[in-house]
N, C-alpha and C positions, 0 to 999 in steps of 0.2 A: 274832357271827360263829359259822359253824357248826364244828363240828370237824371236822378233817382226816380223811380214810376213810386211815386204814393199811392195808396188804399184809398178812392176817397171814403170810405166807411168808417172810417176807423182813425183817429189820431194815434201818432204815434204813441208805445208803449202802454195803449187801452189797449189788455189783452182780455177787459171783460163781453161775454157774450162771442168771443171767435171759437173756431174751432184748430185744431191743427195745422189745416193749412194755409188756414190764414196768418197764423202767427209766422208759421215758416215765412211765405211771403211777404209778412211786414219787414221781417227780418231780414230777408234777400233783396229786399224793395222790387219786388215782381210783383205782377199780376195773378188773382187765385184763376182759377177753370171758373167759375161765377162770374167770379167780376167779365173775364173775356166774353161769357156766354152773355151776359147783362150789356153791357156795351156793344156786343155785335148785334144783339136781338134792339135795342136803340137804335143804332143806325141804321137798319134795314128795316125799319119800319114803312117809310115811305116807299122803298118797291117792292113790299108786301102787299100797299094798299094795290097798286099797279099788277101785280101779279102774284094773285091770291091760290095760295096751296093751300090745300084739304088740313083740317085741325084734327081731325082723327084720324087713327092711327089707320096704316092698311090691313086688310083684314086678314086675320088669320083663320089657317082652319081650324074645326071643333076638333080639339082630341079626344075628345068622349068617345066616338064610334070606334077611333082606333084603340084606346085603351080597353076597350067592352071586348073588341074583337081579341086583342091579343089576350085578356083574361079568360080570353074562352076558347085558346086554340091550344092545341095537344100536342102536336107535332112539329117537328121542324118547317116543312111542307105552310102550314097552315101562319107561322109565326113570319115566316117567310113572304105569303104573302101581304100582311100586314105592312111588313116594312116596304114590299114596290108599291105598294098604294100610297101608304104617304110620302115614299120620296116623288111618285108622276104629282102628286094633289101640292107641293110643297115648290115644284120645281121650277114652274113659272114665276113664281113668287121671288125666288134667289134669283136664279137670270135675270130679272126687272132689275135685284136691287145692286146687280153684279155691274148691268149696263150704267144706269146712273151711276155709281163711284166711277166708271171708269169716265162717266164723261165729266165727272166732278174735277177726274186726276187732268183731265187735258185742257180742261178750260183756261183759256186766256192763254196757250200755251206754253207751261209750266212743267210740263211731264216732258218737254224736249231739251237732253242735253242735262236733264235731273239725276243727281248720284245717288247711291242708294242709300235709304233716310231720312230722305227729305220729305215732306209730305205727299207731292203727287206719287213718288214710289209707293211709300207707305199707304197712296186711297189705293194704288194699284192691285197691290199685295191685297190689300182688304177685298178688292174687287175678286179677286181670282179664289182667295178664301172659302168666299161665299160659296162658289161653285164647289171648293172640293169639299166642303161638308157631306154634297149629293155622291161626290166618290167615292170616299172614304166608308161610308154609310153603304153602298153598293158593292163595294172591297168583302165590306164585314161579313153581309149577309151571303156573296158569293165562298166567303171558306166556311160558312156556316153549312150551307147545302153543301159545298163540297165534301166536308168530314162525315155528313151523313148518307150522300149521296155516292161517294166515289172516294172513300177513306187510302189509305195510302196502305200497301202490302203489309202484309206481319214480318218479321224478320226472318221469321223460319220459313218466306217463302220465297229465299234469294234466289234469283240465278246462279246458274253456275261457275260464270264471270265475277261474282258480287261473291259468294264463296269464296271460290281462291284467293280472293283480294283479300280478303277478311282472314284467310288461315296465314297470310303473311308470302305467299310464293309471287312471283312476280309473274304477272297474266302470260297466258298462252300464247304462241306466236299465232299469225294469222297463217289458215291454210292458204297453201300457192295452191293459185287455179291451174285447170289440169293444161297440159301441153300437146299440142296437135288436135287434129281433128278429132270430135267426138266420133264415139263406137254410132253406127249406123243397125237401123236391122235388116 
C-alpha cells in the first residue's frame, strides 16, 4: 500500500484557517490545486532562471472601441461588423494560444497512443476549443445577417409541391419526357 500524501500545511485534524478543499483533501490524503501549483512553481524554479517567460500577461485588446462601436450601431449591418473586427483583432491571439497547448499536449511524447481523458487529450481538446470560440462567434453572426438578410419564405408562399404535401395527397408523379424526335419547324 502506498503512503498517504500529507498537507505539509496543516497537521492533521487542524481544520482551522483551510478552506474546503483542503479539508477534503486532508481527508482523501491528496494534494489541493495549491499545494500542486506551489510545489510545481518550487521546482521549476531553477529553469525559469535559465529560460525566463514574460511575467505579464499577454496583451489583450481594448474593448472600449468595440463596446462604443456596438453602443452606437443601429442595424444589423453595422453590429455585424463589430463582431468581424474583433474576431480578425482577437484571432491571432487564440491561434498562438491554440499552437502552444498543442505543443504542450505532445511534448515529451505523451499525446501518442493517449486515450481520451488523459491530459494530453484533454490540452488537445482545450487547443481546438480555443479555435472554435472564433467559429462559433462566426456561426452566430452569419444567421444573424442571414435572418435579416435572406430570411426564410412565409408559409403562404409554398410551392406547389410543398402544398400538396401539406394538404396530405401523395406528391405528383413526375412527367415522362416526350418520346421521338422533337416537332421541327
Amino acid at each position: 500500500m502506498e503512503p498517504v500524501i500529507r498537507n505539509p500545511d496543516f497537521e492533521l485534524y487542524d481544520n482551522v484557517g483551510r478552506d474546503a478543499e483542503q479539508i477534503a483533501a486532508a481527508h482523501f490524503g491528496i494534494a489541493t490545486r495549491g499545494d500542486l501549483s506551489r510545489w510545481a512553481k518550487r521546482d521549476a524554479e531553477a529553469f525559469l532562471a535559465e529560460h525566463p517567460l514574460p511575467a505579464a500577461p499577454m496583451p489583450a485588446p481594448d474593448p472600449a472601441p468595440y463596446l462604443a462601436a456596438l453602443t452606437a450601431a443601429t442595424t444589423t449591418a453595422e453590429a455585424s461588423a463589430v463582431t468581424q473586427h474583433l474576431l480578425d483583432a482577437v484571432e491571432p491571439t487564440l491561434r498562438a494560444v491554440s499552437e502552444i497547448l498543442v505543443a504542450i499536449a505532445r511534448w515529451d511524447g505523451r499525446h501518442r497512443n493517449a486515450e481520451l481523458g488523459t491530459p494530453p487529450k484533454m490540452m488537445m481538446e482545450a487547443a481546438s476549443r480555443s479555435l472554435s470560440v472564433l467559429a462559433l462567434a462566426e456561426q452566430a453572426d452569419l444567421a444573424i445577417l442571414r435572418a435579416e438578410y435572406d430570411p426564410t419564405p412565409p408559409p403562404s408562399a409554398a410551392t406547389p409541391v410543398e402544398k400538396r404535401a401539406a394538404s396530405g395527397l401523395p406528391p405528383a408523379p413526375p412527367s415522362a419526357p416526350p418520346a421521338g424526335p422533337a416537332p421541327g419547324r
